[in-house]
N, CA and C atoms as a LAMMPS dump frame, in Angstrom:
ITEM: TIMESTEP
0
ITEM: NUMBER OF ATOMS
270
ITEM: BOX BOUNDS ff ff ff
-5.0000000000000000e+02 5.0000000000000000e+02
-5.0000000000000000e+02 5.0000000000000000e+02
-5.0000000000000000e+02 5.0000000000000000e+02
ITEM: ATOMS id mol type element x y z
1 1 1 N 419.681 -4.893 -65.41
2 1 2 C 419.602 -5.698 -64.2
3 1 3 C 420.898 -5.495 -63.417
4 2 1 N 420.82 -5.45 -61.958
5 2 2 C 422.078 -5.398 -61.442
6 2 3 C 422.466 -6.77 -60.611
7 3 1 N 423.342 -6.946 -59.833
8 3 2 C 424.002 -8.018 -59.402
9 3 3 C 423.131 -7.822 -57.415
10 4 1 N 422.638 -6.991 -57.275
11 4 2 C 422.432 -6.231 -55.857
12 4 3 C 420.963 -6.633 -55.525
13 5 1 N 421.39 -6.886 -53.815
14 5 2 C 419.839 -7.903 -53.609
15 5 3 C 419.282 -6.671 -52.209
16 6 1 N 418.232 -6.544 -52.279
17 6 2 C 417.393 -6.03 -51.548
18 6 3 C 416.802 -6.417 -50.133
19 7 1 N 416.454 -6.336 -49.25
20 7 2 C 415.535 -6.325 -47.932
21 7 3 C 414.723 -5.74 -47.154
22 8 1 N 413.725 -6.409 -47.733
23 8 2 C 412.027 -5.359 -47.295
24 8 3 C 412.383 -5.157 -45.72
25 9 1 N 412.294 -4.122 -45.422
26 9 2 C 412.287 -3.33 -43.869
27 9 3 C 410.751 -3.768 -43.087
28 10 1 N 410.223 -4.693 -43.755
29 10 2 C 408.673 -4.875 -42.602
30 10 3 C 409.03 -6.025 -43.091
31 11 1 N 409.159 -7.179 -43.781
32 11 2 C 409.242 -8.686 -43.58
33 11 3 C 410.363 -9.161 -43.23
34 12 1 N 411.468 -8.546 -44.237
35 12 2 C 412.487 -9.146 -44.409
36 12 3 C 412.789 -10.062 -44.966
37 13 1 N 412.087 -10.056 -46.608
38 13 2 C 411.631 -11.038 -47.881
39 13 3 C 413.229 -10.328 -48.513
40 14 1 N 413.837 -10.644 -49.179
41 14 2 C 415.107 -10.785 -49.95
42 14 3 C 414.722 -10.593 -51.882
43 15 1 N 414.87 -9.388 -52.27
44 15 2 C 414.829 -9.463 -53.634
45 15 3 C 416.02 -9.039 -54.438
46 16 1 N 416.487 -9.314 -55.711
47 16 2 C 417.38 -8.642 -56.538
48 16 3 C 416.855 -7.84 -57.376
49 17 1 N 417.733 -6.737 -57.256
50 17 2 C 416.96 -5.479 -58.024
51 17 3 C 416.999 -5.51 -59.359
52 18 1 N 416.029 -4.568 -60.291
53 18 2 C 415.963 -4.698 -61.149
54 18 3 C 415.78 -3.234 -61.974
55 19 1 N 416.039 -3.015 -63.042
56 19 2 C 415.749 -1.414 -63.459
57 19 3 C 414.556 -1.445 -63.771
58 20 1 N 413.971 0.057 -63.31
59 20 2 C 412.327 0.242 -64.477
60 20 3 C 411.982 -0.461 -65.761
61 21 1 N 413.569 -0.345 -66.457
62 21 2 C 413.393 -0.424 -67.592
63 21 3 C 413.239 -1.705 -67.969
64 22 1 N 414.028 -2.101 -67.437
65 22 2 C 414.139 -3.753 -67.501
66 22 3 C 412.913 -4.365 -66.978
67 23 1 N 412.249 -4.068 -66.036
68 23 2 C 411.056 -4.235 -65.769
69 23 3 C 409.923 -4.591 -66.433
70 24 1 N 409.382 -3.272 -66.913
71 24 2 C 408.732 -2.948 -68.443
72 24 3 C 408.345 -3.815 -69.628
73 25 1 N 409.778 -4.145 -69.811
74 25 2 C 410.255 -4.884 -71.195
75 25 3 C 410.161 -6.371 -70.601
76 26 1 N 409.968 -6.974 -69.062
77 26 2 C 409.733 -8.028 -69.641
78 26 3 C 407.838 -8.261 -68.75
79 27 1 N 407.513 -6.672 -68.46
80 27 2 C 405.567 -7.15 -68.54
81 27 3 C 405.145 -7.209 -69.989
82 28 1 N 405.854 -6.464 -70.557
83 28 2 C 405.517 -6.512 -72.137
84 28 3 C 405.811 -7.613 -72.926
85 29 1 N 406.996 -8.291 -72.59
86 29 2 C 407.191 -9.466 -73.257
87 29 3 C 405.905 -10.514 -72.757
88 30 1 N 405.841 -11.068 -71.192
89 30 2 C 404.835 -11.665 -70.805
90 30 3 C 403.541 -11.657 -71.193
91 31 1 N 403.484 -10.372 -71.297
92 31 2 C 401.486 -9.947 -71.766
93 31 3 C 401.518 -10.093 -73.318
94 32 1 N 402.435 -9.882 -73.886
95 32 2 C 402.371 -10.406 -75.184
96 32 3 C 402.497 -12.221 -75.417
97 33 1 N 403.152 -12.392 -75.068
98 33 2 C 403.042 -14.111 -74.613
99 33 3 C 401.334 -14.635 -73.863
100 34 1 N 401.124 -13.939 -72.85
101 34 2 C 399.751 -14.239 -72.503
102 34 3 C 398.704 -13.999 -73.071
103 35 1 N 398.873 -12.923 -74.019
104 35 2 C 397.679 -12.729 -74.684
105 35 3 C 397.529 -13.697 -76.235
106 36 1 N 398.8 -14.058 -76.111
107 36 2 C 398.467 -15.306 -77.526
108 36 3 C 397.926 -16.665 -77.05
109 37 1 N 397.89 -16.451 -76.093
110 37 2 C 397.114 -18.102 -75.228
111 37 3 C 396.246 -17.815 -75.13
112 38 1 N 394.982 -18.766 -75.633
113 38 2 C 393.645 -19.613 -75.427
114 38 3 C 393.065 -18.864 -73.639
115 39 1 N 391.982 -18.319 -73.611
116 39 2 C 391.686 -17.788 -72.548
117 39 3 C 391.397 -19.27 -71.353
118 40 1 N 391.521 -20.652 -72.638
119 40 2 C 391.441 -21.711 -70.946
120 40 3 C 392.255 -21.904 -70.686
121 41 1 N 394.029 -21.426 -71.304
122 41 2 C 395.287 -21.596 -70.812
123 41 3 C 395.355 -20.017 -69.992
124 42 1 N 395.266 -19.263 -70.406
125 42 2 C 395.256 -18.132 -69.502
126 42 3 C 394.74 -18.227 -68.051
127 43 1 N 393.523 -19.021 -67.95
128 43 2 C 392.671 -19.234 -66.696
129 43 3 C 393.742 -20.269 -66.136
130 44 1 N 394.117 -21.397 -66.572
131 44 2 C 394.54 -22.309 -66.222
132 44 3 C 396.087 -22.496 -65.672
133 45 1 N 396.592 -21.472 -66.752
134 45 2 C 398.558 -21.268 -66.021
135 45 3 C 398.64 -20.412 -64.914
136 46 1 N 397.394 -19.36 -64.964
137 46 2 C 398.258 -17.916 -64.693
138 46 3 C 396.616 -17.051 -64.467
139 47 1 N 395.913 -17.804 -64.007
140 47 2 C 394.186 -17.337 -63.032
141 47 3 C 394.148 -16.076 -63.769
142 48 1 N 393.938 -16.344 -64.541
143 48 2 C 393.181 -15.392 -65.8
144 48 3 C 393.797 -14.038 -65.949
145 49 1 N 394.957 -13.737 -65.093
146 49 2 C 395.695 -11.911 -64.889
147 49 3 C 397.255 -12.353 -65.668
148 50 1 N 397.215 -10.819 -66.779
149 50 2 C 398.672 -10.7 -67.122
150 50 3 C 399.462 -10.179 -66.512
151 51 1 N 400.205 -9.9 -66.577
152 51 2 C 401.417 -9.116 -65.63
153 51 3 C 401.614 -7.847 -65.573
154 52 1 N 401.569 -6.719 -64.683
155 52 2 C 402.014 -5.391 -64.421
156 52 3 C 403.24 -5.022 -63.6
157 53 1 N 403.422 -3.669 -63.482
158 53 2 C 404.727 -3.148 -62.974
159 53 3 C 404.382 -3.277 -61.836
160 54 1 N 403.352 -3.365 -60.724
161 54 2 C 402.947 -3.239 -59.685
162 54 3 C 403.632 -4.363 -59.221
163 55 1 N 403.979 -5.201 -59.692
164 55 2 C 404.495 -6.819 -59.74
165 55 3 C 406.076 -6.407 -59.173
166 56 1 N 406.207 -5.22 -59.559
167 56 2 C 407.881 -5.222 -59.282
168 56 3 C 408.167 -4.019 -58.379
169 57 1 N 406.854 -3.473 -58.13
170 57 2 C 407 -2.495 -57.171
171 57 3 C 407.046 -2.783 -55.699
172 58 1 N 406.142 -3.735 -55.502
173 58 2 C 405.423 -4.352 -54.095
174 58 3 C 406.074 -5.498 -53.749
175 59 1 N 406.666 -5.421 -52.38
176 59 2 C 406.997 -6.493 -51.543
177 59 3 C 405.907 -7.92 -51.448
178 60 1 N 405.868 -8.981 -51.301
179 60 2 C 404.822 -10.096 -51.403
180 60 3 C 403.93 -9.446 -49.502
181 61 1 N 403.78 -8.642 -49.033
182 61 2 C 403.415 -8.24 -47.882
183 61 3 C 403.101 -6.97 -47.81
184 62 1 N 402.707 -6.212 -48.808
185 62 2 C 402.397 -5.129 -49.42
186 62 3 C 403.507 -3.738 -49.286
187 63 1 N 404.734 -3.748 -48.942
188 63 2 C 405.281 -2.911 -48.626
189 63 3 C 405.964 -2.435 -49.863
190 64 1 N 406.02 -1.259 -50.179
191 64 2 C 406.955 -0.574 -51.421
192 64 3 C 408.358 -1.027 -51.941
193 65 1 N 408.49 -0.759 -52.97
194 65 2 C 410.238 -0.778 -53.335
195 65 3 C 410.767 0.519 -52.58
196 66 1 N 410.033 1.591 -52.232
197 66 2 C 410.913 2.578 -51.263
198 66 3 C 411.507 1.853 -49.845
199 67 1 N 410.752 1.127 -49.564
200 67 2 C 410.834 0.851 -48.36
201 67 3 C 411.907 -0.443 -47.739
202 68 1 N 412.753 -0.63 -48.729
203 68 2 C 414.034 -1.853 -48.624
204 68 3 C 415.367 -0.981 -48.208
205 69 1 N 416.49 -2.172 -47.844
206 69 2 C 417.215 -2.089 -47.846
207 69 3 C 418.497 -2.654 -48.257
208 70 1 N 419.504 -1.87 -48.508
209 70 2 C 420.868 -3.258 -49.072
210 70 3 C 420.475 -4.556 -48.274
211 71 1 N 421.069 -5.634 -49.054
212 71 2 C 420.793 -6.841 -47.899
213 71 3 C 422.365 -6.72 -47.441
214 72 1 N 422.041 -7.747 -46.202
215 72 2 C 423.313 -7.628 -45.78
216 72 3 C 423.405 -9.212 -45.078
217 73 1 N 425.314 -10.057 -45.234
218 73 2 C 425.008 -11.293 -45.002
219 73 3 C 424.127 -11.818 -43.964
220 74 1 N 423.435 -13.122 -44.377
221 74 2 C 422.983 -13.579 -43.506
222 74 3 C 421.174 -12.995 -43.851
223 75 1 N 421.158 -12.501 -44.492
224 75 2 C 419.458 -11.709 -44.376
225 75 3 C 419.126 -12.765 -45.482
226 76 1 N 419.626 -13.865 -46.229
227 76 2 C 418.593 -14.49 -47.045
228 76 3 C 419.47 -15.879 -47.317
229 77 1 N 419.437 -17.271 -46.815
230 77 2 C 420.021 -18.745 -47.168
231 77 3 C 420.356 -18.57 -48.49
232 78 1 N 421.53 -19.509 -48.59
233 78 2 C 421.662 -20.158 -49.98
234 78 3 C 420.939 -20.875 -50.493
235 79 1 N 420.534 -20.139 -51.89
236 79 2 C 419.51 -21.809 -52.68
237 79 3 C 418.75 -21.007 -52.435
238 80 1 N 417.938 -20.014 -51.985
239 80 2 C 416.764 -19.661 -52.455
240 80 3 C 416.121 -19.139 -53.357
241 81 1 N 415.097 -19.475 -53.874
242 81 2 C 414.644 -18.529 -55.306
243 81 3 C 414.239 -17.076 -54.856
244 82 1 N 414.659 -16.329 -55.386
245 82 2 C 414.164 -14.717 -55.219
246 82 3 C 413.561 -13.979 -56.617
247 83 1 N 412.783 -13.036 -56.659
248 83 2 C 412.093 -11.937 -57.133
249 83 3 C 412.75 -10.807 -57.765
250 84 1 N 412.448 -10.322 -58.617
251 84 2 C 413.294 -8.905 -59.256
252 84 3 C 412 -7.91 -58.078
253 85 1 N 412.958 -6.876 -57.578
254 85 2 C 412.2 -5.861 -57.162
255 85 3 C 412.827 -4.506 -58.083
256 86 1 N 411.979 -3.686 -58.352
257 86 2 C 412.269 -2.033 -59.146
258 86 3 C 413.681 -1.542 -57.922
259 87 1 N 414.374 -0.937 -58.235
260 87 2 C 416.073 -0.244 -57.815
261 87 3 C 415.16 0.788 -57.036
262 88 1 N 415.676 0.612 -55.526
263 88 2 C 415.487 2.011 -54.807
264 88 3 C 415.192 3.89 -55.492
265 89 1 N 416.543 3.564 -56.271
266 89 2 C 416.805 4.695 -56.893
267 89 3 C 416.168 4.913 -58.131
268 90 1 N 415.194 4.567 -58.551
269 90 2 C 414.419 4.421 -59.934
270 90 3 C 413.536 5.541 -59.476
C-alpha cells in the first residue's frame, strides 16, 4: 500500500492507491470470509456478490485506474472516507 492518493480525470472522485498485490490478497481474504457466511447473510450484508479486482480497477463512474491522476491540494476535503484504487503503474 502506498501513502499516495489519486484523481479520476472524468469525475474527480479521490482514491489512495493500492498495489495489485495488495489488492488480490485482500479479494481473497473477503471471498474467503464471504463464502463462510450463510447464503441469507451473504444476500443480506453484501446483495449476494463477493468481491473482485474489478473493484479496484474502476472509478465509482466507470472510468479506469489508467485514467487518474496525482491528486493535488484541494482535489478532496478533510474527513473524507476514500477507496483503494490499483497504482497507475501496475
Amino acid at each position: 500500500m502506498t501513502n499516495k492518493t489519486v484523481t479520476c480525470l472524468k469525475c474527480g472522485w479521490v482514491y489512495f492507491e493500492v498495489t495489485r498485490g495488495y489488492a488480490q490478497d485482500e479479494v481473497k481474504r473477503f471471498n474467503e470470509y464471504f463464502e463462510a457466511l450463510s447464503k441469507e447473510k451473504q444476500d443480506d450484508y453484501y446483495g449476494g456478490k463477493g468481491s473482485n479486482i474489478k473493484q479496484y480497477e474502476y472509478c465509482w463512474c466507470g472510468s479506469t485506474y489508467k485514467n487518474f491522476r496525482d491528486s493535488k491540494k484541494g482535489d478532496c476535503p478533510n474527513g473524507v472516507t476514500m477507496s483503494p484504487m490499483i497504482c497507475r503503474n501496475e
